[in-house]
C-alpha positions as semicolon CSV with decimal commas, in nm:
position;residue;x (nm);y (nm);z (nm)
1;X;13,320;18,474;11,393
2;X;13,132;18,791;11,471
3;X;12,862;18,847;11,181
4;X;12,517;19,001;11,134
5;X;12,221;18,817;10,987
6;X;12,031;19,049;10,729
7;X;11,693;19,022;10,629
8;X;11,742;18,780;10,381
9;X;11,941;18,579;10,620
10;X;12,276;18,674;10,519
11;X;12,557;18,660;10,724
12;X;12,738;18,966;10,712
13;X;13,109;18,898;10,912
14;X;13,267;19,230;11,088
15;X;13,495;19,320;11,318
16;X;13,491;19,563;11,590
17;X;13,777;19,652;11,790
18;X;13,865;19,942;12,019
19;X;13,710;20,197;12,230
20;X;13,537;20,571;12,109
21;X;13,409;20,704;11,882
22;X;13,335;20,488;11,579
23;X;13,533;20,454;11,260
24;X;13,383;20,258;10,977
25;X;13,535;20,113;10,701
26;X;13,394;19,970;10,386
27;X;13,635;19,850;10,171
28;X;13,703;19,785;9,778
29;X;13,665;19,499;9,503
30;X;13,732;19,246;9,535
31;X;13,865;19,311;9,909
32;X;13,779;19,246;10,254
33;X;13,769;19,443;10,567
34;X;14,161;19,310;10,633
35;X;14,228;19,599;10,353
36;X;14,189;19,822;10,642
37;X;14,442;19,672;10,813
38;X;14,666;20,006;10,862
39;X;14,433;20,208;10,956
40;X;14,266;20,008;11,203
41;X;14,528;19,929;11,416
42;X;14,649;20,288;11,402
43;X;14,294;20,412;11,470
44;X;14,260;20,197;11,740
45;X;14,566;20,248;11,908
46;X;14,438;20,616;11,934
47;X;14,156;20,605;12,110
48;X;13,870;20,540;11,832
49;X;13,602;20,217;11,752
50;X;13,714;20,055;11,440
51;X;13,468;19,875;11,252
52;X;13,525;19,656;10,885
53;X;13,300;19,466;10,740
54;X;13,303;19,171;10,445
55;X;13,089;19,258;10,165
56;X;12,817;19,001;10,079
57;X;12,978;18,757;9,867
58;X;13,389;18,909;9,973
59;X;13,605;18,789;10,252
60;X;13,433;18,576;10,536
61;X;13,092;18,725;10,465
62;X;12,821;18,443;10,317
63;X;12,829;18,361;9,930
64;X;12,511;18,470;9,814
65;X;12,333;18,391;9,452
66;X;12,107;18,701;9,479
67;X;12,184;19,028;9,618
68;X;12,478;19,124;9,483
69;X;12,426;19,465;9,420
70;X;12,437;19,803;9,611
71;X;12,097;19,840;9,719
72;X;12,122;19,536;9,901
73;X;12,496;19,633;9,986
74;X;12,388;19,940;10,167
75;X;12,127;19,782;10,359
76;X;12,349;19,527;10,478
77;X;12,550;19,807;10,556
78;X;12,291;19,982;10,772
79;X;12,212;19,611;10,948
80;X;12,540;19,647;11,099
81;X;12,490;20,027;11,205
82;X;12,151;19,888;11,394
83;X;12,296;19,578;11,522
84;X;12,615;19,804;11,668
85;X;12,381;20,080;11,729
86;X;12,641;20,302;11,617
87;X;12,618;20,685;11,622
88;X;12,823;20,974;11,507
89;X;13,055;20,746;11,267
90;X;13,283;20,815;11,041
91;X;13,250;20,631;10,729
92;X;13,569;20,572;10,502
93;X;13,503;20,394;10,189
94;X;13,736;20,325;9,903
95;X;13,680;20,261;9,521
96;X;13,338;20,094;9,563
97;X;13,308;20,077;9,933
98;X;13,309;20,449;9,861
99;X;13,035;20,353;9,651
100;X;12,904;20,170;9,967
101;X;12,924;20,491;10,178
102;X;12,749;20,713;9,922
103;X;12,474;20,470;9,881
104;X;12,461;20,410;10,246
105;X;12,389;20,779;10,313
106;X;12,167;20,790;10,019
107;X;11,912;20,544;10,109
108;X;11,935;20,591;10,515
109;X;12,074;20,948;10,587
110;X;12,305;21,050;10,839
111;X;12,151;21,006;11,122
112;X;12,452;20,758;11,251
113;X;12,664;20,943;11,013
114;X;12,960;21,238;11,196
115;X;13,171;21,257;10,876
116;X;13,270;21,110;10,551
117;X;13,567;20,991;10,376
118;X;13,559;20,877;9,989
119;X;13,908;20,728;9,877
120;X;13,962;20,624;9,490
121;X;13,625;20,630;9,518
122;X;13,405;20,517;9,196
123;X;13,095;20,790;9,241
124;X;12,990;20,954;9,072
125;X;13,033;20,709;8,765
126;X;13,260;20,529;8,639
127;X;13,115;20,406;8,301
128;X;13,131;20,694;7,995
129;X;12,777;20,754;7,874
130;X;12,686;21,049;7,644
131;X;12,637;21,274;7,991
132;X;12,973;21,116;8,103
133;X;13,265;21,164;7,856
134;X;13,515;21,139;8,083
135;X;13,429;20,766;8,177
136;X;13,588;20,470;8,053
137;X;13,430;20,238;7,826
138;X;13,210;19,963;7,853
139;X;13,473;19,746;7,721
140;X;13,714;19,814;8,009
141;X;13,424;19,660;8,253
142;X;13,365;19,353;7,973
143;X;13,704;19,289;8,006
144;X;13,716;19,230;8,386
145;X;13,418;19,052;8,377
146;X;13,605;18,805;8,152
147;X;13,896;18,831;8,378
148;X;13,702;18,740;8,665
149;X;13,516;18,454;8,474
150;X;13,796;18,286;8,306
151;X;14,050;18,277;8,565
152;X;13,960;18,518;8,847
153;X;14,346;18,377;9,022
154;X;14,540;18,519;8,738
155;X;14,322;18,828;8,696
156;X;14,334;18,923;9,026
157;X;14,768;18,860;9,030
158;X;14,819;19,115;8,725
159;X;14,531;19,331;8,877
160;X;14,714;19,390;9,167
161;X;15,012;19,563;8,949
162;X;14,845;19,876;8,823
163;X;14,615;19,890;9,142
164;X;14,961;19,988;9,363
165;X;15,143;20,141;9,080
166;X;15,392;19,894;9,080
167;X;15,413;19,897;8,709
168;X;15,515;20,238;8,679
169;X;15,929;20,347;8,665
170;X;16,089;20,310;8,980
171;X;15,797;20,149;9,156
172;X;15,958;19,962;9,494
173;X;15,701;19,675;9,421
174;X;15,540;19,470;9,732
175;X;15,525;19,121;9,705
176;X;15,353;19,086;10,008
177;X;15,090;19,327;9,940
178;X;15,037;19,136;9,544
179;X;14,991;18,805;9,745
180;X;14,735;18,982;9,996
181;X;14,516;19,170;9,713
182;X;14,527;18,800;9,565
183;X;14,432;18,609;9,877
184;X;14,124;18,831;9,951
185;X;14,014;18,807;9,602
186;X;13,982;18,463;9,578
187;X;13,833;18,430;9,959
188;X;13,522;18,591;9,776
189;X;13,240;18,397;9,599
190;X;13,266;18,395;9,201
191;X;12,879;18,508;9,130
192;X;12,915;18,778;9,384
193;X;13,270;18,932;9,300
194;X;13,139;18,880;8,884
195;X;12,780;19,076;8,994
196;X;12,991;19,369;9,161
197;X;13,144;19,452;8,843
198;X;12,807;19,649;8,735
199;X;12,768;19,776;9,065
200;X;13,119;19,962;9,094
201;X;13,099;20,053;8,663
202;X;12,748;20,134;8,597
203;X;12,580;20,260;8,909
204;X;12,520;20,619;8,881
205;X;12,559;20,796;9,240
206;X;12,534;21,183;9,154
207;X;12,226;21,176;9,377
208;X;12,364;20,985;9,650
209;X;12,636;21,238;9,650
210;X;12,393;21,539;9,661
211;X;12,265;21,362;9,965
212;X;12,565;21,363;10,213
213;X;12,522;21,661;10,438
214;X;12,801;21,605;10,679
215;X;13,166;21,724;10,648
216;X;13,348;21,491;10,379
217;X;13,694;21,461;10,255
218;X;13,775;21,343;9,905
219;X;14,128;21,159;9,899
220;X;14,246;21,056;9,546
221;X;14,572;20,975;9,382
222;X;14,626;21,169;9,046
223;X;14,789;20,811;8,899
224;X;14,523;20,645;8,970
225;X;14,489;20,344;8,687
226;X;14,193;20,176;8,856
227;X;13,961;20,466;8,880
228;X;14,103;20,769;8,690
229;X;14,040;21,077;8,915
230;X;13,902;21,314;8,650
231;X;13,554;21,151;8,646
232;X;13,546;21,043;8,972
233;X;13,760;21,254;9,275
234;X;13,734;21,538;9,123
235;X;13,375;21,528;8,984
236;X;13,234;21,417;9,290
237;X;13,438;21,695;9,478
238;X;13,223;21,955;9,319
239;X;12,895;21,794;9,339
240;X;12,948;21,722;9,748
241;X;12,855;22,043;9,910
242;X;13,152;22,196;10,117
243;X;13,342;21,846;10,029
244;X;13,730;21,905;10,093
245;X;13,940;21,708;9,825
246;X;14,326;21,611;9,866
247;X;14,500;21,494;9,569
248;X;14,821;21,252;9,652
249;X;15,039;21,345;9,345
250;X;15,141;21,015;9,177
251;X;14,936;20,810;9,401
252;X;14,805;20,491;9,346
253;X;14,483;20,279;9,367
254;X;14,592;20,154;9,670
255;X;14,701;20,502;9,839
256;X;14,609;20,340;10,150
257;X;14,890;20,083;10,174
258;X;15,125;20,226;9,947
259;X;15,122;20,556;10,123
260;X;14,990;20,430;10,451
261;X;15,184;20,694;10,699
262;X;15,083;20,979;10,496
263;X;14,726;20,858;10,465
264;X;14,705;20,765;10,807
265;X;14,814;21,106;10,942
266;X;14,517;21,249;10,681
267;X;14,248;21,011;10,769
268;X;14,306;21,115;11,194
269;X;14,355;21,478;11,137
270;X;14,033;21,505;10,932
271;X;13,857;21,322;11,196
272;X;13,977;21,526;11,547
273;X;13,928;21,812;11,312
């Protein structure tokens, strides 16, 4: 397996396919790079570098006690930047890869950094605080925890539902793509998948946000059940100077695989653009 060692001697798996100029996805909880599946291979097949890696603690990346949180995320993050020595990327991160990508660009700039992509992405905030009334509760993030605790296999089997939409009227529901969201969630490690709850719920990432100085589209679906775009897509659309943000009417969580062509044809016109 292909992997980077960070600092702490994690080993962060990735994969790194194609020719160009570089494409880099970070992907969701409690995912793995194979989320990116669609977009890879189309990305690819056009003439760009696609990169995806495994969170620490998600997918094929190591289980780690300590360092679960997005600090340590976005250095690991950067550790594959240095180790590909990648330059004038485009970073696409969804829910809280997007997260990822904010923090990323927060802590180490965009020196590396072309253009950015933020998909049903948690910044600025998910959690409703006194400054943040249109966030959801802490209860709604107590409740996954316990989700994730006392049966993390079921959880992740009735998460997948609302995540695609599927439980709405006249949903064409995806076995297939229940039984992958499951499969990747239970490839990661417990303590590290339980720890990233905080980091996608509580992390506040206005600054990070006011930090991205390179072109950025904001992609969110207005049905959203995961992360409701009010407080997120659209908030962070007006704190991201010159940010361009495309709402997918209905669209889901997983706007990526659900509406794959559509998002696809998005995703490469943004970045030739």
């Amino acid at each position: 397996m292909t992997t980077v060692t960070t600092k702490d001697g994690t080993r962060i798996f990735y994969k790194d396919w194609g020719k160009g100029q570089p494409v880099v996805f970070s992907h969701g909880w409690p995912l793995t790079g194979d989320a990116w599946d669609g977009q890879m291979a189309f990305l690819g097949a056009k003439g760009y570098r696609v990169i995806a890696h495994d969170r620490r603690s998600h997918g094929r990346s190591d289980q780690t006690w300590d360092g679960n949180d997005m600090d340590t995320y976005a250095d690991d993050l950067a550790a594959v930047f240095e180790a590909l020595d990648l330059k004038d990327a485009v970073m696409v991160g969804h829910s809280t890869g997007g997260g990822e990508v904010a923090h990323y660009i927060g802590r180490h700039g965009t020196r590396r950094v072309k253009k950015a992509v933020l998909v049903g992405a948690v910044p600025p905030l998910m959690l409703k605080t006194a400054a943040n009334p249109g966030g959801l509760p802490i209860d709604v993030f107590d409740g996954i925890r316990k989700g994730v605790f006392d049966n993390r296999s079921q959880f992740f089997k009735d998460l997948a539902v609302p995540f695609y939409n599927f439980n709405r009227p006249g949903a064409k529901v995806s076995q297939g793509l229940v039984d992958s969201f499951w499969m990747q969630g239970m490839m990661g490690g417990i303590k590290g998948l339980y720890d990233c709850i905080k980091q996608f719920s509580e992390v506040d990432y206005t600054s990070d946000l006011k930090k991205i100085d390179v072109p950025t589209l904001i992609i969110h679906g207005d049905d959203d059940q995961i992360v409701p775009i009010d407080a997120s897509g659209k908030a962070a659309a007006k704190i991201v100077k010159g940010s361009t943000l495309k709402i997918y009417p209905g669209g889901s969580h997983g706007l990526a695989q659900t509406e794959q062509d559509k998002f696809n044809a998005d995703l490469l016109a943004f970045i030739k653009s």
